[in-house]
N, CA, C and O atoms as CSV, one atom per row, in Angstrom:
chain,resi,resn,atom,element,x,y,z
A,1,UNK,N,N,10.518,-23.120,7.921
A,1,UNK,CA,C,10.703,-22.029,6.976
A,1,UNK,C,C,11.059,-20.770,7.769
A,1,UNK,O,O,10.291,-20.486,8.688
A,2,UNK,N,N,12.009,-20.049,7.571
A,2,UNK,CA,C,12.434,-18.727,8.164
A,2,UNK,C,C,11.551,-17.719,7.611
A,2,UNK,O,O,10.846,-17.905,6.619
A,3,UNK,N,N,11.620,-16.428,8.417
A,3,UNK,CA,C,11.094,-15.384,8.257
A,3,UNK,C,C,11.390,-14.807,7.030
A,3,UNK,O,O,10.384,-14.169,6.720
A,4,UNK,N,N,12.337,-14.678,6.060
A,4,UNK,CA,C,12.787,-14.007,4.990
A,4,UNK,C,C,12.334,-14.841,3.667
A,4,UNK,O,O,12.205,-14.369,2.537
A,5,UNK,N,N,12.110,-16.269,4.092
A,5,UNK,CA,C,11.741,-17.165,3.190
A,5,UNK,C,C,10.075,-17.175,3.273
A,5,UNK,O,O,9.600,-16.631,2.275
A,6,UNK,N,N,9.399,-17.499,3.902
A,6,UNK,CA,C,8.212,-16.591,4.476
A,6,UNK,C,C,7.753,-15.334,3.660
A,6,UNK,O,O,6.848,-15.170,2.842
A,7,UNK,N,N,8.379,-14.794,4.002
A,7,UNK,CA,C,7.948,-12.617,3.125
A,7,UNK,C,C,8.131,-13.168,1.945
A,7,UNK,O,O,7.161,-13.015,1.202
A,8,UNK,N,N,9.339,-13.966,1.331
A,8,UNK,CA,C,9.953,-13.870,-0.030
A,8,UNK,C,C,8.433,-14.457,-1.258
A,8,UNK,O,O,8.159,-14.027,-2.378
A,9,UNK,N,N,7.739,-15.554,-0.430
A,9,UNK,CA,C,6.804,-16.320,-0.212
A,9,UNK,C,C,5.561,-15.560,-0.831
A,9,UNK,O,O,4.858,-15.779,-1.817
A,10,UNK,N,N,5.573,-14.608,0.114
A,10,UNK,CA,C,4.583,-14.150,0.260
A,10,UNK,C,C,4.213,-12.436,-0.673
A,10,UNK,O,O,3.230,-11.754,-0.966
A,11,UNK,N,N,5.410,-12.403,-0.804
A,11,UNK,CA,C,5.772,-11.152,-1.743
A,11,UNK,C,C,5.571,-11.462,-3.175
A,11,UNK,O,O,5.051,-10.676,-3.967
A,12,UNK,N,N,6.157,-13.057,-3.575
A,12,UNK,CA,C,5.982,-13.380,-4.923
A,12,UNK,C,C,4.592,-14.094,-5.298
A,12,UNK,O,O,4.358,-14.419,-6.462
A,13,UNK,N,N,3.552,-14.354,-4.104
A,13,UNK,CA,C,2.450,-15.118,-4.169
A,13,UNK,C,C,0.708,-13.855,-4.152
A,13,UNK,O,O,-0.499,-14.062,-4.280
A,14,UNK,N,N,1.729,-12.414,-3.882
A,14,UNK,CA,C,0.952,-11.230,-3.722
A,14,UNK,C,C,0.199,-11.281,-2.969
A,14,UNK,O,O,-0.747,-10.545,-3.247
A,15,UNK,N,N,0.003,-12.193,-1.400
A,15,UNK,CA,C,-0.404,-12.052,-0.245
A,15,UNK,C,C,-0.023,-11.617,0.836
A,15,UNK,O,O,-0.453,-11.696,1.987
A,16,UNK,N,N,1.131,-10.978,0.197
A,16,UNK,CA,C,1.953,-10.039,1.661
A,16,UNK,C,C,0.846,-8.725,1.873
A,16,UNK,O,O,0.316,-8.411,0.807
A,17,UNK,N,N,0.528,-8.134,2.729
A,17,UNK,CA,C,0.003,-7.326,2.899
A,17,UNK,C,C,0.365,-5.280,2.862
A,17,UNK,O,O,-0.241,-4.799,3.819
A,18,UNK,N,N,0.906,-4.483,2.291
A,18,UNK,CA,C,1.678,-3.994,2.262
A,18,UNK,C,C,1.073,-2.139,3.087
A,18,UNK,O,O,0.126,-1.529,2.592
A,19,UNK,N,N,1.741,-1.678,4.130
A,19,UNK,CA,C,1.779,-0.561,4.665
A,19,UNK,C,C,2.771,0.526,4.015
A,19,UNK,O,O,3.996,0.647,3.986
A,20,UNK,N,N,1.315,1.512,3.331
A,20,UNK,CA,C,2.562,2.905,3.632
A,20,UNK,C,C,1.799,4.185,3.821
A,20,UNK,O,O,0.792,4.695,3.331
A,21,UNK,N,N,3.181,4.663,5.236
A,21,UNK,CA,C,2.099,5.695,5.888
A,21,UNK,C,C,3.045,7.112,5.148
A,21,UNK,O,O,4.249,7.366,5.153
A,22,UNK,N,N,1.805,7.856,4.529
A,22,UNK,CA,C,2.028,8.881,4.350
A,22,UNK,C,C,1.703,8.889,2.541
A,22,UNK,O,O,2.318,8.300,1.652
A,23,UNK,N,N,0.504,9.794,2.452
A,23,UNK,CA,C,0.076,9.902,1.114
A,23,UNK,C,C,0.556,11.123,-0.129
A,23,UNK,O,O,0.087,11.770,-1.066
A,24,UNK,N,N,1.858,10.889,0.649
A,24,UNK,CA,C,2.271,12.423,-0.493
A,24,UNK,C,C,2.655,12.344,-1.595
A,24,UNK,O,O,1.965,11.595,-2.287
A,25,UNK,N,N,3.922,13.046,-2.350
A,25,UNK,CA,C,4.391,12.218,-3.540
A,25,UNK,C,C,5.100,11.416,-4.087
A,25,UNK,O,O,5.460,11.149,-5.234
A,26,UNK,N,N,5.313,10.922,-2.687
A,26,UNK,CA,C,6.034,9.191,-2.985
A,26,UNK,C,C,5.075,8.859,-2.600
A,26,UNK,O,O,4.309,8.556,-3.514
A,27,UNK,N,N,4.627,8.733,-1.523
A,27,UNK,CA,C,4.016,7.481,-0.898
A,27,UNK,C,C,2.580,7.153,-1.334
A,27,UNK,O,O,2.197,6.035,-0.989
A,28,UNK,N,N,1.415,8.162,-2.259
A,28,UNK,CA,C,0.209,7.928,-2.842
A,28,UNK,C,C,0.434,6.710,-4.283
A,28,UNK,O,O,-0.032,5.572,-4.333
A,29,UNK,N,N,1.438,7.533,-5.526
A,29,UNK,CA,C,2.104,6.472,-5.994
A,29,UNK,C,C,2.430,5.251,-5.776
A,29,UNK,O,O,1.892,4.370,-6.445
A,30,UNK,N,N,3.237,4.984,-4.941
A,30,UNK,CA,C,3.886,3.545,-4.328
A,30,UNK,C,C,2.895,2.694,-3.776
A,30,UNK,O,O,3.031,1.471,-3.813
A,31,UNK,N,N,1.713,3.355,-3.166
A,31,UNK,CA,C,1.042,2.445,-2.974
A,31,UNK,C,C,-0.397,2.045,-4.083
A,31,UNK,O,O,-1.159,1.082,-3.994
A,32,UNK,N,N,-0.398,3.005,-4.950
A,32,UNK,CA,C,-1.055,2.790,-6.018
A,32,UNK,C,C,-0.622,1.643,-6.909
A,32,UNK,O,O,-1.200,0.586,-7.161
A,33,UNK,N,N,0.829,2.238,-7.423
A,33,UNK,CA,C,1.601,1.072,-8.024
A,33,UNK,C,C,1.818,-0.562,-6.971
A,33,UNK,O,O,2.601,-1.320,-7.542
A,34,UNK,N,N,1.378,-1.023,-5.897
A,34,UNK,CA,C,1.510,-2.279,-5.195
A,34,UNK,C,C,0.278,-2.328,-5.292
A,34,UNK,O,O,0.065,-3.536,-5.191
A,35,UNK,N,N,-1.101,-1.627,-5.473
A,35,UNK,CA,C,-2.358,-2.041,-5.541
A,35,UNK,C,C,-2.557,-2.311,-7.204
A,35,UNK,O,O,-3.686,-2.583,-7.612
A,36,UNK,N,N,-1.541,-2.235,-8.044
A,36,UNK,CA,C,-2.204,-2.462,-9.219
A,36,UNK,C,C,-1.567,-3.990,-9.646
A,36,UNK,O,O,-1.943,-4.730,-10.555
A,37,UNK,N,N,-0.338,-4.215,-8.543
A,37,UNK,CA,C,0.514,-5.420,-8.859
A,37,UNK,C,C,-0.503,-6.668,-7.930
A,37,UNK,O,O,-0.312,-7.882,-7.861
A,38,UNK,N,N,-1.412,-5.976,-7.405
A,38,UNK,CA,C,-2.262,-7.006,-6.821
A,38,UNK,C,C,-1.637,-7.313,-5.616
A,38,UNK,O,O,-1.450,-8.461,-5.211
A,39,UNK,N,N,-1.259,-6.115,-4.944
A,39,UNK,CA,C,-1.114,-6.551,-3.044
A,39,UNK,C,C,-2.073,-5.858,-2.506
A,39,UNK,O,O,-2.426,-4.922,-3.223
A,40,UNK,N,N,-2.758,-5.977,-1.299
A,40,UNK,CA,C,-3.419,-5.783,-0.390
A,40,UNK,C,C,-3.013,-4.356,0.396
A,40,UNK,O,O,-2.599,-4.647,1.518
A,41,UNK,N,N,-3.001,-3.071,0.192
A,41,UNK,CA,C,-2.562,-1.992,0.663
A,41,UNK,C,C,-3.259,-1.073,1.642
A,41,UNK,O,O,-4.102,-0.180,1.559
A,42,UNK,N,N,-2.756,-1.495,2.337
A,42,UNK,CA,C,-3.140,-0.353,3.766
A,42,UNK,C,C,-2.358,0.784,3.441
A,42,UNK,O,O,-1.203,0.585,3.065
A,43,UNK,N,N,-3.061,2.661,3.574
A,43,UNK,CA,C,-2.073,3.394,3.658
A,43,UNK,C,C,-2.667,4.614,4.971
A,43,UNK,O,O,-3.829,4.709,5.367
A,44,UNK,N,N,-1.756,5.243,5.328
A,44,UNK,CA,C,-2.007,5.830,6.226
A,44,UNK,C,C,-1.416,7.661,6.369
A,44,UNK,O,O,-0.261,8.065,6.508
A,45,UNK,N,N,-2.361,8.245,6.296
A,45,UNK,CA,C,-2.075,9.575,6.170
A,45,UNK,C,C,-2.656,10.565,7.753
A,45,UNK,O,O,-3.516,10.260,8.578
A,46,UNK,N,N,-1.901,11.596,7.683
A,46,UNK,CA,C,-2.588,12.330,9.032
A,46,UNK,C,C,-3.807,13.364,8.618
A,46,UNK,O,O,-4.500,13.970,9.437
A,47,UNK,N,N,-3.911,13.432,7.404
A,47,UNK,CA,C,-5.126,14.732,6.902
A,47,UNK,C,C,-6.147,13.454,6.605
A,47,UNK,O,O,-5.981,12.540,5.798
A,48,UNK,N,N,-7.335,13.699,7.578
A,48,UNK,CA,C,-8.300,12.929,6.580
A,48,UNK,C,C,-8.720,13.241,5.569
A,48,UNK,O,O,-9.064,12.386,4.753
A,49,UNK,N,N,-8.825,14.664,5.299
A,49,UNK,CA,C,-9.718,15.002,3.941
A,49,UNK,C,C,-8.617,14.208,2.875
A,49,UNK,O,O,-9.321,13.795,1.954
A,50,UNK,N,N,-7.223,13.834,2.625
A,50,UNK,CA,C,-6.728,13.240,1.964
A,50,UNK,C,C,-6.994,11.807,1.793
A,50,UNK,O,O,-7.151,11.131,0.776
A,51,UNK,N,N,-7.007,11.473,3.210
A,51,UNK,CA,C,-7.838,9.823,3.452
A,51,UNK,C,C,-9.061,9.455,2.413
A,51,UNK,O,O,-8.970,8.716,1.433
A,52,UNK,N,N,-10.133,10.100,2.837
A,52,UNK,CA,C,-11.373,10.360,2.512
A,52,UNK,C,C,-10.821,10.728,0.487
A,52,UNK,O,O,-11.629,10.122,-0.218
A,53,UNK,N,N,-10.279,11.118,0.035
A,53,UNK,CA,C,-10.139,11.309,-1.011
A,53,UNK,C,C,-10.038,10.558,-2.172
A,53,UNK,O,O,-10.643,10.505,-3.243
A,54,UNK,N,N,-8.668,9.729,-1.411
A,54,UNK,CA,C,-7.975,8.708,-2.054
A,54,UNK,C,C,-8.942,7.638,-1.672
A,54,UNK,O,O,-9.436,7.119,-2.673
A,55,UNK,N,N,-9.381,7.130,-0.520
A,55,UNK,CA,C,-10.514,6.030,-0.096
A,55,UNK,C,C,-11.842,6.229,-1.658
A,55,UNK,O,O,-12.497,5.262,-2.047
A,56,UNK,N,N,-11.933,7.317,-2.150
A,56,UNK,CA,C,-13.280,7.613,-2.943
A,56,UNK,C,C,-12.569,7.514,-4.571
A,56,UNK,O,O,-13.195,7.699,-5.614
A,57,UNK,N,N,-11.105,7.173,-4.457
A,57,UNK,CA,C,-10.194,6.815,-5.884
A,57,UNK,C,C,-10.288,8.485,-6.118
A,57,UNK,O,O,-10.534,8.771,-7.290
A,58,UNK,N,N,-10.168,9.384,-5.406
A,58,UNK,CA,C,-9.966,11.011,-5.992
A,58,UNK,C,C,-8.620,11.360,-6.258
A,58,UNK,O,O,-8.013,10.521,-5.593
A,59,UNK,N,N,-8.023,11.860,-6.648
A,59,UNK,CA,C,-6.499,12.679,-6.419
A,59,UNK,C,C,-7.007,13.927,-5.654
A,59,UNK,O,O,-8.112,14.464,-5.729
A,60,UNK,N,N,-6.014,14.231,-4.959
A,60,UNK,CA,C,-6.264,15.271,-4.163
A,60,UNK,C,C,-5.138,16.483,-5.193
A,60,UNK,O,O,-5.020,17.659,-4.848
């Protein structure tokens, strides 16, 4: 199985794991909307008090 067949796999089985760094106003969204489709979302911001926010389900 190739790598693209793999992700494709894994994208439609919602065990891909999904990264996005930067919690602003794309990127808090986008990863809200992939946590509600049932993927696994890591996100990554440089302000913790934003970290700490969103980690506690707050809007900042």
């Amino acid at each position: 199985m190739s790598n693209d067949e793999l992700l494709l796999q894994r994208i439609e089985s919602r065990t891909a794991c999904i990264a996005v760094i930067g919690m602003g106003y794309v990127g808090l969204p986008l990863a809200v909307e992939f946590a509600l489709q049932g993927f696994s979302v890591v996100a990554i911001d440089s302000d913790p008090g934003r970290v700490e926010k969103v980690n506690q389900g707050l809007n900042y």
